[in-house]
C-alpha positions as YAML, in Angstrom:
chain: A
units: angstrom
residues:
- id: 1
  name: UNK
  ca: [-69.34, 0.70, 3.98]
- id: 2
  name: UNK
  ca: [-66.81, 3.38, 2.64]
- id: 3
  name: UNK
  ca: [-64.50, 5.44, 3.76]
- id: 4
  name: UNK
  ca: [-64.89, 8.93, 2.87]
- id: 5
  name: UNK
  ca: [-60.91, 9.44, 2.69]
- id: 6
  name: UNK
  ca: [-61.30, 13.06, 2.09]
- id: 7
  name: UNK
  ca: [-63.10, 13.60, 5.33]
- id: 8
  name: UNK
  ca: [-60.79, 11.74, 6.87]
- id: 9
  name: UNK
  ca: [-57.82, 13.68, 6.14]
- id: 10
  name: UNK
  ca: [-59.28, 16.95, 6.96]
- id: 11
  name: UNK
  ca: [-59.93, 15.37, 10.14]
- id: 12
  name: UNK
  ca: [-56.66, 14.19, 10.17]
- id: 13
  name: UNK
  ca: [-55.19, 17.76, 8.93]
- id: 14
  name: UNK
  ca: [-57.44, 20.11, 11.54]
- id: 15
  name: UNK
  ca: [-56.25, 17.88, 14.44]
- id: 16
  name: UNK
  ca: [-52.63, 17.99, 13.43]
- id: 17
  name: UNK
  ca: [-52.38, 21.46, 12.71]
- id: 18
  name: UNK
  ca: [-54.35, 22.29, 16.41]
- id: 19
  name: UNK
  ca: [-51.93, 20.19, 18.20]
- id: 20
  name: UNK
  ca: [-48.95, 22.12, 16.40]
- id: 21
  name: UNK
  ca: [-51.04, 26.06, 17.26]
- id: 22
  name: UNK
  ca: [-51.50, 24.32, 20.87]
- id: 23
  name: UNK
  ca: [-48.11, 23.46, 21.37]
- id: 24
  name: UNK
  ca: [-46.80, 27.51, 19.99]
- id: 25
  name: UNK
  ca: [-49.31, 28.98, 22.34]
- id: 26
  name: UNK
  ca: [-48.05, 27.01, 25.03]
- id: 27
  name: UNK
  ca: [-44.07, 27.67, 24.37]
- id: 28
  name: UNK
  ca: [-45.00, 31.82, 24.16]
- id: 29
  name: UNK
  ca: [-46.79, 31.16, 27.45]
- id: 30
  name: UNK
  ca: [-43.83, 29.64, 28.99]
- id: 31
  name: UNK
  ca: [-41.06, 32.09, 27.49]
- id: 32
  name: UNK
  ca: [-43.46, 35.01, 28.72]
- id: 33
  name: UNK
  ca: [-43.62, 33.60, 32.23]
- id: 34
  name: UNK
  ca: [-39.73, 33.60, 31.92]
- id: 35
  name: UNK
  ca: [-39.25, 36.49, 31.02]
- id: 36
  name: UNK
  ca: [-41.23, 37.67, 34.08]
- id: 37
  name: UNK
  ca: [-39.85, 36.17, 36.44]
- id: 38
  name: UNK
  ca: [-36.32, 37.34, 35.21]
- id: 39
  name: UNK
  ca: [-37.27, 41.04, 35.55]
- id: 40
  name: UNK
  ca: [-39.13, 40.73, 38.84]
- id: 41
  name: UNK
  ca: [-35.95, 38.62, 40.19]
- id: 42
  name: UNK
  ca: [-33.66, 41.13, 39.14]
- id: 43
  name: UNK
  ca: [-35.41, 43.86, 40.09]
- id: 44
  name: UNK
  ca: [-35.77, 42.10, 43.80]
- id: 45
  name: UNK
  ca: [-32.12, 41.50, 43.57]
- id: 46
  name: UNK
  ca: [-30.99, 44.96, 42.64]
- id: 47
  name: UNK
  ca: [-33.11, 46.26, 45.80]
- id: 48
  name: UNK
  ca: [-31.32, 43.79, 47.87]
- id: 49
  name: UNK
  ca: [-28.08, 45.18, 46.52]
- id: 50
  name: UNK
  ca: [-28.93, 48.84, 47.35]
- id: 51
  name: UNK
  ca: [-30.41, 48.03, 50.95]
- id: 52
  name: UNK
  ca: [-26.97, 46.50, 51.75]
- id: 53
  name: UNK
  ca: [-24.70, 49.37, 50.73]
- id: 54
  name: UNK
  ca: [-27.22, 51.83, 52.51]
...
């Protein structure tokens, strides 16, 4: 029984290279949810600061 080696490394290649496009989509996911939370915490903050000198 062969081993159809060509096969095998597009296998190889499609699994690498969705593991790689997984990992991107997950680190804009994660700087987006930063970046978020930033602005709504600053924006909270900057409320705060205008209710106290009221």
């Amino acid at each position: 029984m062969g081993v159809d080696w060509g096969f095998a490394g597009q296998i190889g290649g499609v699994g690498f290279g969705m593991v790689f496009a997984l990992l991107i989509i997950l680190a804009v996911v994660i700087w987006l949810t930063g970046l978020v939370v930033t602005k709504t915490s600053t924006g909270k903050a900057e409320t705060g600061d205008k209710k106290e000198g009221n």
